[in-house]
C-alpha positions in Angstrom: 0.0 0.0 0.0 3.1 2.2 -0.1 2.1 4.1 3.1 6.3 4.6 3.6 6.1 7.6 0.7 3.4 9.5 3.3 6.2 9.7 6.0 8.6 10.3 3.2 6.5 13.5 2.7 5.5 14.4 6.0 8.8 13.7 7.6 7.8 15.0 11.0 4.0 14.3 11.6 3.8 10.1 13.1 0.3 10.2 12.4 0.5 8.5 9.2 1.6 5.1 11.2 -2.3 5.3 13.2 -3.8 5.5 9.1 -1.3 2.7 9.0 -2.2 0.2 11.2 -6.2 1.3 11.0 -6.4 -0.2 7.4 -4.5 -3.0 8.5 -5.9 -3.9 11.6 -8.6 -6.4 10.9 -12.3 -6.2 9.2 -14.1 -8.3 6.4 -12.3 -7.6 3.4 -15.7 -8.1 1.6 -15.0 -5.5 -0.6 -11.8 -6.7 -2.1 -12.8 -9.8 -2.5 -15.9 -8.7 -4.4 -13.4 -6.8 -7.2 -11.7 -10.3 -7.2 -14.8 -12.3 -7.8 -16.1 -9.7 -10.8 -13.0 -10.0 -12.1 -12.9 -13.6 -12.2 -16.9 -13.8 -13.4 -15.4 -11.6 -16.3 -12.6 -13.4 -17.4 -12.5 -17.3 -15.7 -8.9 -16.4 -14.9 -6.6 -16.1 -12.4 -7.7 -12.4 -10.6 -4.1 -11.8 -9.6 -4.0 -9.1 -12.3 -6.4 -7.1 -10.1 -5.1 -7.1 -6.7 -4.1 -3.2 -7.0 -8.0 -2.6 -7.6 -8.4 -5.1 -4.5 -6.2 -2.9 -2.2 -8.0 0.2 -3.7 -11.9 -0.9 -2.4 -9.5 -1.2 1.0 -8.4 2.6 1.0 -11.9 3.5 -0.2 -13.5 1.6 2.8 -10.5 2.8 5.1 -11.3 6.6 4.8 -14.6 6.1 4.7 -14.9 4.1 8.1 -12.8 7.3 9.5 -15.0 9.8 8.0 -18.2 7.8 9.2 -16.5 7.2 12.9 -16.3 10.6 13.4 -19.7 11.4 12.2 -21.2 8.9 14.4 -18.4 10.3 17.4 -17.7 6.6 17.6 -15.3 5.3 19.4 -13.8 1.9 18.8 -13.6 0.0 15.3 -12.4 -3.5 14.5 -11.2 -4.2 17.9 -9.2 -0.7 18.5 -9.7 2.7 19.1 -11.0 5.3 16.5 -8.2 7.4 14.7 -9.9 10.1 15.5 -10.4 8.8 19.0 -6.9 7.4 18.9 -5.3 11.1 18.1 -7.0 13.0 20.6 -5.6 10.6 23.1 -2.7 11.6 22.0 -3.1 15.0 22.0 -4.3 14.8 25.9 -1.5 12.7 26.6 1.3 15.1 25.1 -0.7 18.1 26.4 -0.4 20.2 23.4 -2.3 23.4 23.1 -5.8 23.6 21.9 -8.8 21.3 22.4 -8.0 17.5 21.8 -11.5 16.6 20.4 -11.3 19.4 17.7 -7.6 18.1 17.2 -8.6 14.1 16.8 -11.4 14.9 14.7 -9.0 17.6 12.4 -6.3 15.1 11.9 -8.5 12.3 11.3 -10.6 14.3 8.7 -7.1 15.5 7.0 -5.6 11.7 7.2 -9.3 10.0 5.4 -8.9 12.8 2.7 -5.0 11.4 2.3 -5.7 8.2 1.8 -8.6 8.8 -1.0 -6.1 9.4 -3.7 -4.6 6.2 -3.0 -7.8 4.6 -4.3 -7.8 6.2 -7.6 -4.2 5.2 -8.0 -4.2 1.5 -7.2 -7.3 1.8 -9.5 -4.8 2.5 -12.3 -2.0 0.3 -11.4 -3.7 -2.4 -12.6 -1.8 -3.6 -15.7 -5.3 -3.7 -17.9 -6.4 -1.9 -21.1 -6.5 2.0 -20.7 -10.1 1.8 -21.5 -10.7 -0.5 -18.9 -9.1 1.8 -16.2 -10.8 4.6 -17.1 -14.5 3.0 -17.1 -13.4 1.3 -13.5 -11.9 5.1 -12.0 -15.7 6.5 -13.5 -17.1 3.6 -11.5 -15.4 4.7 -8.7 -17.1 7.8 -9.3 -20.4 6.7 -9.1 -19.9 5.3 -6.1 -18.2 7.5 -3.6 -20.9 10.1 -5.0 -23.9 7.2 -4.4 -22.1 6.6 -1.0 -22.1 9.9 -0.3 -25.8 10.9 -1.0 -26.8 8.4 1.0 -24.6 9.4 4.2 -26.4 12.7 3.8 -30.0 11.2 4.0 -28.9 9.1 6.5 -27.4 11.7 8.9 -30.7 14.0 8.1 -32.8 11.0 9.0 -31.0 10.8 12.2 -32.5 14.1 13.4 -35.5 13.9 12.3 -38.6 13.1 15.1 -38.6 8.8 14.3 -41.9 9.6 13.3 -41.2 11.4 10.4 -39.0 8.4 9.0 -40.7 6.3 6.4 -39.7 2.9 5.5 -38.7 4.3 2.1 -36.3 6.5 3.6 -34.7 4.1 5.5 -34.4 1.6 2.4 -33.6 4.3 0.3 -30.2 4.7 2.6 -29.3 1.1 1.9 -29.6 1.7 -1.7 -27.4 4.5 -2.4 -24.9 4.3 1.1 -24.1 0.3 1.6 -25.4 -1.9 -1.4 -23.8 0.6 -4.3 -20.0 0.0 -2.3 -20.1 -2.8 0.0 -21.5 -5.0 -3.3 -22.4 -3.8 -6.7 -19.5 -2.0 -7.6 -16.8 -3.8 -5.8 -18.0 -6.7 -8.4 -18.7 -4.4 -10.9 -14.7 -2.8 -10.8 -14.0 -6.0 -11.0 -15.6 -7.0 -14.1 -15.4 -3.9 -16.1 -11.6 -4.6 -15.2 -11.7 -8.1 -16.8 -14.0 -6.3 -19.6 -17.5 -7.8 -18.9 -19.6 -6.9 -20.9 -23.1 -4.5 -20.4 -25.4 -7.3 -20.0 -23.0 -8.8 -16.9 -22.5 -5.5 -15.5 -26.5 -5.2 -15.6 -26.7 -8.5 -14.0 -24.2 -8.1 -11.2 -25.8 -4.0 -10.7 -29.0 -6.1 -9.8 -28.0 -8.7 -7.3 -25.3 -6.7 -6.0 -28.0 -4.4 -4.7 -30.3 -6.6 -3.1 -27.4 -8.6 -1.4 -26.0 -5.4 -0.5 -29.5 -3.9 1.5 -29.7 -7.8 2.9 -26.3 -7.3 3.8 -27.1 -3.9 5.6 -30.4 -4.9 7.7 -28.5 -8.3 8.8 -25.7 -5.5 10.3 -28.5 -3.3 12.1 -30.0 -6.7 13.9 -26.5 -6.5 15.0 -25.9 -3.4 15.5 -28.8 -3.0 17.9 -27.5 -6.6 19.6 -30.4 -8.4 18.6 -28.8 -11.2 17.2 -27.8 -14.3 20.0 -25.2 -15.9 18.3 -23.3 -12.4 17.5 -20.0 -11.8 18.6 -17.0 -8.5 17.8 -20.2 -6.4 17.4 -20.3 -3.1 19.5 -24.6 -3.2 19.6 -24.8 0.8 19.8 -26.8 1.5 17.0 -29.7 2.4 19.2 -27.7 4.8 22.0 -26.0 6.4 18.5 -30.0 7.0 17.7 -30.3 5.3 14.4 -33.1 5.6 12.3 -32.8 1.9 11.0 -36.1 -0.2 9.8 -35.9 -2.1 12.9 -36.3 1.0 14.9 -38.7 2.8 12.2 -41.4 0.0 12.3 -41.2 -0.9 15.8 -41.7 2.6 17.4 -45.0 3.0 14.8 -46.3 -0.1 16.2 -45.6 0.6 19.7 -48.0 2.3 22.1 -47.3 5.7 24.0 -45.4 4.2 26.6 -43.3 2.1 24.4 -42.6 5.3 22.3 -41.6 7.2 25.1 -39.3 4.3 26.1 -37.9 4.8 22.2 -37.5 8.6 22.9 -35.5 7.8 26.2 -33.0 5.6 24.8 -31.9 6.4 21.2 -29.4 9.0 20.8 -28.7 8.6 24.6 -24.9 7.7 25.0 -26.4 7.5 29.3 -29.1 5.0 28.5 -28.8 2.2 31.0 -28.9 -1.6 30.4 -32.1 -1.7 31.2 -33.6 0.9 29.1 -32.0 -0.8 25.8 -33.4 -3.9 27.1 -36.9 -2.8 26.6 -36.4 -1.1 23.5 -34.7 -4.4 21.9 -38.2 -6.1 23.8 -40.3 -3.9 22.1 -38.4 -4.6 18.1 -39.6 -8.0 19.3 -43.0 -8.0 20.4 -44.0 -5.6 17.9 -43.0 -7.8 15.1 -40.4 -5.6 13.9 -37.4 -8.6 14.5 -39.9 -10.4 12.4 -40.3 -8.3 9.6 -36.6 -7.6 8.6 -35.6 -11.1 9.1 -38.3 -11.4 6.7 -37.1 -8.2 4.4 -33.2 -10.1 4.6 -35.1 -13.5 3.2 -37.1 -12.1 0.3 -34.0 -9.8 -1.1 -31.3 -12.6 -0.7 -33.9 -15.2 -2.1 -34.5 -12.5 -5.0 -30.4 -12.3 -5.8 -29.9 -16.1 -5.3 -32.6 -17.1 -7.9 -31.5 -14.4 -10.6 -27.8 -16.0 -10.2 -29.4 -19.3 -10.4 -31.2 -18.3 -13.8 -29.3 -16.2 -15.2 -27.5 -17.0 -18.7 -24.1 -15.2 -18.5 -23.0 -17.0 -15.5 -21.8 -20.4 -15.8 -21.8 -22.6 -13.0 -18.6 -21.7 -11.3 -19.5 -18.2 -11.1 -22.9 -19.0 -9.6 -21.3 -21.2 -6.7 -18.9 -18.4 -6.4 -21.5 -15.6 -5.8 -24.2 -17.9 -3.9 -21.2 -18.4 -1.2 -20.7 -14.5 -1.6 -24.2 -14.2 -0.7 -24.1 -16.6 1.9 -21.4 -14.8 3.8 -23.0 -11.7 3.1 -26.3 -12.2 4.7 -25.8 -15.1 7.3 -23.3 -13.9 9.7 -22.8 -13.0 13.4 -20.3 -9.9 13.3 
């Protein structure tokens, strides 16, 4: 990833070992693997060729996670601290002038937006037709500014009374801010790398974004610690406040004293144990569990049977993106 030429550069600021170590430090590596599998789906070769473009969905999803963090004034991912988190600590610690928050959040900020051009450019260090680069770099395109309309419904929908937040909305979030990046075009880079053709792009647009919503409600059942088996997820979706379908449906079907229990506890960093209790009670006995376990079914059936009928897949490349799927939808972190 080449992170030696940012200290190179910047000769006298450490903080490009946190950036360091934060991309490196664990998650899913969905992404990359998805610009490995479109590749492959493309070509039936070897995806080797691709690994820059690989490396790139990890900067993209790197700077974002920092950007998000900050927005959500998170504090621990994959196991660790927050940069942002991280670097005020250190600011505290060193007692340097000013404010540590405003200095975390500054330096973290400044460190996402220097790791973003490290996207583009593993984008064209893959060794593939000029062409080809340049469609993939325009896909990139579409999906940081997809991503990025969606993060600003989703943080309007987060102040907004609960009320006022429709299904749609919430759906409409998934759409553009989680199934266009964590799926569709991860496999669509991919492909358009290995030049697929329309019709495969098409196909892969399709059930990349119905695995990719699946793939976001089975995070907020986790996120809100509703799922038993779960494990290495924080569950504070609810005291962040939210506005996810689980939360959406249930507080509509919940009477006035369940609704006040609602307004007590999301967006409450001081709601007690108890409190989130009730509220993950209430997703329960209002059926609201129900429904998006429900919602996860239909959309990952739906993307399972168009790979299953689908005639510009051949049988390799459906096994491949069924156990894509699979891991996408069915897991416990």
């Amino acid at each position: 990833m080449k992170f030696a030429q940012l200290n190179r550069w910047l000769p006298r600021i450490d903080a490009t070992g946190v950036l360091h170590e934060f991309t490196l430090r664990g998650g899913k590596r969905f992404r990359a693997l998805l610009v490995l599998a479109g590749y492959r789906i493309a070509t039936h070769r070897d995806p080797a060729p691709v690994l820059p473009a690989a490396a790139a969905l990890e900067h993209f999803q790197s700077w974002m996670l920092i950007h998000d963090d900050i927005i959500d004034h998170a504090d621990t991912r994959r196991g660790g601290p927050t940069v942002h988190r991280e670097l005020e600590a250190e600011h505290l610690q060193r007692q340097w002038a000013g404010a540590s928050l405003a200095y975390g959040a500054g330096m973290a900020i400044t460190l996402g937006d220097l790791q973003e051009p490290y996207t583009v450019r593993s984008l064209l260090a893959v060794r593939v037709a000029a062409d080809r680069k340049i469609r993939a770099v325009e896909e990139y395109a579409r999906m940081t500014r997809d991503t990025a309309y969606g993060q600003l419904l989703d943080i309007r929908s987060g102040v907004r009374p609960v009320e006022e937040v429709t299904e749609e909305d919430v759906l409409l979030v998934h759409r553009l801010k989680t199934s266009v990046y964590t799926v569709a075009s991860p496999l669509r880079i991919g492909a358009i790398l290995g030049g697929g053709r329309p019709g495969l792009l098409a196909e892969l647009e399709a059930l990349g974004v119905d695995l990719g919503v699946a793939f976001q409600l089975r995070d907020d059942v986790l996120g809100a610690g509703l799922d038993a088996g779960q494990s290495g997820k924080s569950a504070n979706d609810l005291v962040e406040g939210k506005r996810t379908l689980l939360v959406v449906r249930a507080y509509r079907a919940a009477d006035e004293e369940g609704r006040r229990v609602f307004r007590e506890v999301l967006g409450s960093p001081q709601a007690t144990p108890e409190a989130l209790d009730r509220v993950r009670e209430l997703i329960r006995t209002t059926g609201s569990l129900a429904y998006s376990e429900a919602r996860i079914e239909e959309l990952s059936r739906r993307a399972f049977r168009r790979i299953e009928r689908s005639k510009l897949l051949r049988d390799g490349d459906r096994e491949l993106l069924r156990e894509v799927g699979d891991r996408l939808v069915h897991r416990s972190m």
